[in-house]
BAFI-3210 file (N, C-alpha, C; in Angstrom, 3 decimals, decimal comma, padded with zeros to 6 digits):
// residues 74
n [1|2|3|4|5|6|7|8|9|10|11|12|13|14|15|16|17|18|19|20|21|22|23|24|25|26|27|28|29|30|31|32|33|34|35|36|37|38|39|40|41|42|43|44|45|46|47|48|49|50|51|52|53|54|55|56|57|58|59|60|61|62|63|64|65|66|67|68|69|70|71|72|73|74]
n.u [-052,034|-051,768|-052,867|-050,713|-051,206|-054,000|-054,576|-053,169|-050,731|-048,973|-048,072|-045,887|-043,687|-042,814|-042,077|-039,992|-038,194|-038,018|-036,413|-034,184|-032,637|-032,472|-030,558|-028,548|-027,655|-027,215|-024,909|-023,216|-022,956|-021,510|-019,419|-018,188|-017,682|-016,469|-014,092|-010,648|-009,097|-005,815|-003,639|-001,572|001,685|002,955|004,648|008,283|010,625|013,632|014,332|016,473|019,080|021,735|024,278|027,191|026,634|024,483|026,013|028,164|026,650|026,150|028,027|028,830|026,742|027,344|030,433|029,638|028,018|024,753|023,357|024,924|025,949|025,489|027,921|027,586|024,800|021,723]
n.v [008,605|005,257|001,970|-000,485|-003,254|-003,391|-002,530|-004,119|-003,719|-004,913|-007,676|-006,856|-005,586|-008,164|-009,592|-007,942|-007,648|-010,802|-011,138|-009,435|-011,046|-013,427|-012,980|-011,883|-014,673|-016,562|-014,744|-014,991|-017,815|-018,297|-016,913|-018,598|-020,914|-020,098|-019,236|-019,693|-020,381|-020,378|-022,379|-021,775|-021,348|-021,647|-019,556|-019,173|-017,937|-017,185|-017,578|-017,206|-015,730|-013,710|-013,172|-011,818|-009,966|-008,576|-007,578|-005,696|-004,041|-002,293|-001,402|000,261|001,781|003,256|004,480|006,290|008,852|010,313|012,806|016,096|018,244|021,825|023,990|026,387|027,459|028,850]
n.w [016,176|015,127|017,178|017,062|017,572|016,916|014,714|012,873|012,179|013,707|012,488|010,711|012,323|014,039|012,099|010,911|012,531|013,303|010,984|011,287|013,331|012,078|010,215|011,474|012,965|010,431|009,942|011,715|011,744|009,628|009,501|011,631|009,690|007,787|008,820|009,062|011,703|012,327|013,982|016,642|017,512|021,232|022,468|023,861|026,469|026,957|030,201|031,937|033,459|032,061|034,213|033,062|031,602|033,450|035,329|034,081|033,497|035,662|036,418|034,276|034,876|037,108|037,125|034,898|035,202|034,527|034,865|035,060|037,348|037,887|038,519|039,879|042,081|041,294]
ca.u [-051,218|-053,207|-052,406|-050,364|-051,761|-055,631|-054,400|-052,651|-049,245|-047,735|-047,348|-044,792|-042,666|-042,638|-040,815|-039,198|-037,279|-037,503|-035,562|-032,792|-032,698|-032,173|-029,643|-027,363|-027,987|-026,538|-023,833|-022,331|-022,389|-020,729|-018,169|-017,405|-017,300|-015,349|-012,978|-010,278|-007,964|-004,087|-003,054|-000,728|002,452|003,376|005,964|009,321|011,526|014,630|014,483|017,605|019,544|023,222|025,115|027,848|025,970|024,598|027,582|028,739|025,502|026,108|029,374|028,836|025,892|028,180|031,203|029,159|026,412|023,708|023,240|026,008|025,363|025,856|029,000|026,858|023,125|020,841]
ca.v [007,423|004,153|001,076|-001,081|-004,294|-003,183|-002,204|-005,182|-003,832|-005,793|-008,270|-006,455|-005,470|-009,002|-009,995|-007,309|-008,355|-012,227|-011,344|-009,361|-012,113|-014,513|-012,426|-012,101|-015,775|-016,500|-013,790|-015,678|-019,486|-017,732|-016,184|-019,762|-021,932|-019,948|-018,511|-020,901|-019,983|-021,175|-023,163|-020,708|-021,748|-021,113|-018,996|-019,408|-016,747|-017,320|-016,868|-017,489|-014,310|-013,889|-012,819|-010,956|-008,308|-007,603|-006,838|-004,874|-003,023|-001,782|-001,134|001,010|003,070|003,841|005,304|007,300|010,026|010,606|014,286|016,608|019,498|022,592|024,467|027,452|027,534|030,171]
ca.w [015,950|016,118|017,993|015,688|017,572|016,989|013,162|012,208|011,399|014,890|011,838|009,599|013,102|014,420|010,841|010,438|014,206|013,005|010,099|011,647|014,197|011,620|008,997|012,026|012,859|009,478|009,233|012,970|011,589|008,270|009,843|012,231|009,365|006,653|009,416|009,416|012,674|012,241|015,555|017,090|018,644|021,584|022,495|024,952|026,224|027,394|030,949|032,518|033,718|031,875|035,218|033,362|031,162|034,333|036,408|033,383|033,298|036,632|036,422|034,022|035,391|038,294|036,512|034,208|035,406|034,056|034,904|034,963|037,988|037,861|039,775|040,614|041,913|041,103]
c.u [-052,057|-052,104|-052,248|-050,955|-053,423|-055,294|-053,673|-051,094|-047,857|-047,286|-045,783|-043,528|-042,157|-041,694|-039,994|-037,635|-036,971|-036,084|-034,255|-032,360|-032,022|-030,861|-028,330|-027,000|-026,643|-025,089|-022,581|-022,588|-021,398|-019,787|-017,440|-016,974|-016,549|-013,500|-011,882|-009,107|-006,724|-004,086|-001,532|000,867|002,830|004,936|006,968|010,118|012,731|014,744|015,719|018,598|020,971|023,644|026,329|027,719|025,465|025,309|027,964|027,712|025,654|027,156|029,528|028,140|026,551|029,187|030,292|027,870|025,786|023,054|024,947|025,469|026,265|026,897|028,180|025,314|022,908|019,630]
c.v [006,200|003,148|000,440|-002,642|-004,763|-003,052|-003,609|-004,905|-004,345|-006,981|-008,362|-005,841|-006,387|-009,748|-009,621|-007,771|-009,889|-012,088|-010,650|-010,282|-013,622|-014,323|-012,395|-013,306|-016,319|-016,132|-014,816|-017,478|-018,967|-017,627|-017,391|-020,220|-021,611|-019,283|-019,443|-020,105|-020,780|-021,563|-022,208|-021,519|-020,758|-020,731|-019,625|-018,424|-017,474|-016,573|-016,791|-016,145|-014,280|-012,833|-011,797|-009,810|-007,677|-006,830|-005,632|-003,768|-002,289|-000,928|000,677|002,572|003,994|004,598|006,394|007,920|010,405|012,146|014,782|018,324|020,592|023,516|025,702|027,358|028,781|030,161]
c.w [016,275|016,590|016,945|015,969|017,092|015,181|012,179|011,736|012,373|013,505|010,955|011,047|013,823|013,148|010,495|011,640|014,301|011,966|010,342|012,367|013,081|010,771|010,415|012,742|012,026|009,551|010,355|012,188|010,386|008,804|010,900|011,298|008,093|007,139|009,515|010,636|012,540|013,671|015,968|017,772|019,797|022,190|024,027|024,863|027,226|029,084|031,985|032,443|033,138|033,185|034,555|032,700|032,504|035,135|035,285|032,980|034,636|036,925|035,073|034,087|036,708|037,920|035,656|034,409|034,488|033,220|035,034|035,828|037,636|039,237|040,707|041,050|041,880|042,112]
res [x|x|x|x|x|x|x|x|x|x|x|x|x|x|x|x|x|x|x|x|x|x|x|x|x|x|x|x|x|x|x|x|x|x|x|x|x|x|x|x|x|x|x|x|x|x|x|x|x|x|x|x|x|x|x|x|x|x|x|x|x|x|x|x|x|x|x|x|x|x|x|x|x|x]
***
């Protein structure tokens, strides 16, 4: 294998590494200046607690079980 700096072909791997260097260069200003981003709004949630779904959420987890045991164990 020879030495590619003593042979001369450090030229063709120093361009070959400019020119990916430069193609993805390119590909990143491309992709800023045709990207157009929409301005987003932002969002709001309603945070304020309605007081009587909850009571009635409770109310109902208490009357009605869940599980249903069994009369006998094994």
């Amino acid at each position: 294998m020879e030495n590619p700096f003593e042979s001369g072909h450090i030229k063709n791997y120093v361009l070959l590494y400019v020119s990916v260097v430069v193609i993805m260069v390119l590909f990143f200003i491309a992709s800023t200046l045709f990207n157009d981003v929409e301005k987003v709004d932002k969002k709001v949630f309603n945070t304020e607690v309605n007081e009587s779904l909850h009571v009635e959420t409770q109310k109902e987890v208490i009357s009605k079980p869940k599980f249903k045991l069994l009369n006998k164990s094994y």
